[in-house]
C-alpha positions in Angstrom: -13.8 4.3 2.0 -10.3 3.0 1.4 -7.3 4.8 2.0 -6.3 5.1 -1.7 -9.8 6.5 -2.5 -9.5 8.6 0.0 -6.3 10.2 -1.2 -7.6 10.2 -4.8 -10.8 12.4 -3.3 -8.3 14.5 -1.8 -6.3 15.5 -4.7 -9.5 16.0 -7.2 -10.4 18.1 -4.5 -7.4 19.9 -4.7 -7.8 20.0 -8.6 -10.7 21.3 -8.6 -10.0 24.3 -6.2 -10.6 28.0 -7.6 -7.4 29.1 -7.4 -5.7 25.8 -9.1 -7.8 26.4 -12.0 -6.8 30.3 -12.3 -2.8 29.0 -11.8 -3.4 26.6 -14.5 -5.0 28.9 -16.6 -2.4 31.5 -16.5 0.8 29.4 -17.1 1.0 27.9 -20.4 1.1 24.2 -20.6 4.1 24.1 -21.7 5.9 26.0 -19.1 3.7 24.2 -16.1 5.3 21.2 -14.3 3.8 18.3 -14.7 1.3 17.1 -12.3 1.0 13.5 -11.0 -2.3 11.6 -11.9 -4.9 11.3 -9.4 -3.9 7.5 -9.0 -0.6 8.2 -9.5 2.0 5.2 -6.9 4.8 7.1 -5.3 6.0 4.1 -2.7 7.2 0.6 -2.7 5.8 0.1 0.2 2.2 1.0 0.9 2.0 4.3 3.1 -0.5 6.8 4.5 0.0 10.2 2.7 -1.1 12.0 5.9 0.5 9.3 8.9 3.4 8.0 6.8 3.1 5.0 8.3 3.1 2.0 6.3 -0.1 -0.3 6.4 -1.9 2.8 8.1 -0.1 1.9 11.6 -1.3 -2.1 11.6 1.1 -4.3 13.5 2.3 -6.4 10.4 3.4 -9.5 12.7 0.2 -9.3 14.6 -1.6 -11.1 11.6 0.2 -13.9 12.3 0.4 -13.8 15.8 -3.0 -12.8 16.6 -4.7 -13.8 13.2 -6.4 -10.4 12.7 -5.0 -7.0 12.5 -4.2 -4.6 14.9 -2.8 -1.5 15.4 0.5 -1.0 16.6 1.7 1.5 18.7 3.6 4.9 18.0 5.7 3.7 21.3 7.0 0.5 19.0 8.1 1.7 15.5 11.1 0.9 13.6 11.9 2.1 9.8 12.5 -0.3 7.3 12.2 0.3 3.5 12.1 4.1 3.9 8.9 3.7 6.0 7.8 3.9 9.6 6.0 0.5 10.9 4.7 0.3 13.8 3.7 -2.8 16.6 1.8 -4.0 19.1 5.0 -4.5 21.5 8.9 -5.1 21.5 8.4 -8.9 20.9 6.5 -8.2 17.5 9.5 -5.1 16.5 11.9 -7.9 17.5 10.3 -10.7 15.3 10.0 -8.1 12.0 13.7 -6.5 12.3 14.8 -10.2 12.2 12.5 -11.4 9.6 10.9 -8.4 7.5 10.8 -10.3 4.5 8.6 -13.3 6.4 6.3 -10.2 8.0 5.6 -7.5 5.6 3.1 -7.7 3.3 3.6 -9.3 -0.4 4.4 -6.7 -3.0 4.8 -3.8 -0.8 0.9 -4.0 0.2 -0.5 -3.5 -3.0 -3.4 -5.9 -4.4 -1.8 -9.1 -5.9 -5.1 -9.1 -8.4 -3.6 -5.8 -9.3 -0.6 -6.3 -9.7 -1.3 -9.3 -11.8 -3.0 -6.8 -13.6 0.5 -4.7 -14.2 -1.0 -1.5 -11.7 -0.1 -0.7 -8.1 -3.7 -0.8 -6.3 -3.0 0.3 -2.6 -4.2 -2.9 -0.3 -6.8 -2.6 2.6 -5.1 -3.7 5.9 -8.8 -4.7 7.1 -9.1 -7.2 3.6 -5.8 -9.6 4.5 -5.1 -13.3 3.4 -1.8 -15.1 4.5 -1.0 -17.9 2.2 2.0 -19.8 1.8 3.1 -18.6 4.9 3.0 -14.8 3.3 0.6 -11.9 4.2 -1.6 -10.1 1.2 -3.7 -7.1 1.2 -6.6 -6.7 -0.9 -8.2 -3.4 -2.1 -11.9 -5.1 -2.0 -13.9 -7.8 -0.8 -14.9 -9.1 -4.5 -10.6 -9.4 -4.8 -10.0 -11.4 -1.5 -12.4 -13.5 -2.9 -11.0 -14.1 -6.4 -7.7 -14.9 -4.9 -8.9 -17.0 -2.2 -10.6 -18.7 -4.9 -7.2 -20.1 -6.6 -4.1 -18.5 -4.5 -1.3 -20.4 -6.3 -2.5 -19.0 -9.2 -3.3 -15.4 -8.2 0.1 -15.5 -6.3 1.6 -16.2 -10.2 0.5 -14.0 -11.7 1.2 -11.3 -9.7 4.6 -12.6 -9.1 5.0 -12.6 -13.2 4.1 -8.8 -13.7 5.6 -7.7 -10.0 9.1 -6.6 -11.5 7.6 -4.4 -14.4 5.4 -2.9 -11.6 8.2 -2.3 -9.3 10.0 -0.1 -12.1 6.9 2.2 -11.8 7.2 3.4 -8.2 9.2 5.3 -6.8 12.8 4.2 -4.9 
């Protein structure tokens, strides 16, 4: 199960507790703050709700470097973008504090299909493509496989709708 599903379990969970039923039962709706939707996009940058690390912990330069993802290590962070990343070692930190915008992933993390779409679906660090020198994250195997079908034009797309997406999340 993907992270994003996993939250969105979590917080129908929550919904669906006993005693958030009885709260919302005994405040009127018009005196109850408004909740966010169970997909609603709070980050810019992809993050774990529980970790608060961005791209659950995976070493962003390590895709290049080591053409598969792998976890980085709590001994290697550094924030950037309001968001803790972590690496694989002090060359890799090194590399991404020169260069984030070469290393961290397109549109935050989020699915370009999505995003070409006009909604912020969280990407899958383990469902990755670089191309044109970028690094994407998918939310499924059926969208890697749609953009790796026609990249260029995927990349487009997304890049059309990214800036009225952008306005959507939170600074």
């Amino acid at each position: 199960m993907t992270t994003a599903r996993q939250q969105r379990k979590q917080y129908r969970a929550f919904l669906a507790t006993p005693a958030t039923i009885a709260l919302l039962t005994l405040v009127p709706l018009s005196e109850a703050p408004a909740a966010p939707t169970a997909d609603a996009v709070t980050d810019r940058v992809v993050v774990n709700w529980h970790t608060g690390l961005a791209i659950d912990g995976y070493d962003p330069v390590a895709y290049f470097t080591d053409g598969r993802p792998l976890p980085g290590s709590a001994e290697f962070e550094l924030s950037y973008g309001g968001v803790v990343w972590r690496f694989r070692n002090i060359g890799n930190r090194a590399a991404f504090a020169e260069r984030p915008d070469v290393y961290m992933p397109q549109f935050g993390g989020y699915d370009p299909l999505g995003i070409a779409h006009g909604v912020a679906v969280a990407g899958n660090p383990m469902l990755w493509r670089i191309s044109g020198e970028r690094l994407f994250l998918f939310y499924d195997r059926a969208r890697l496989k749609t953009f790796t079908a026609d990249p260029q034009r995927a990349i487009a797309a997304a890049e059309r709708k990214w800036p009225d997406v952008l306005r959507t999340l939170n600074p």
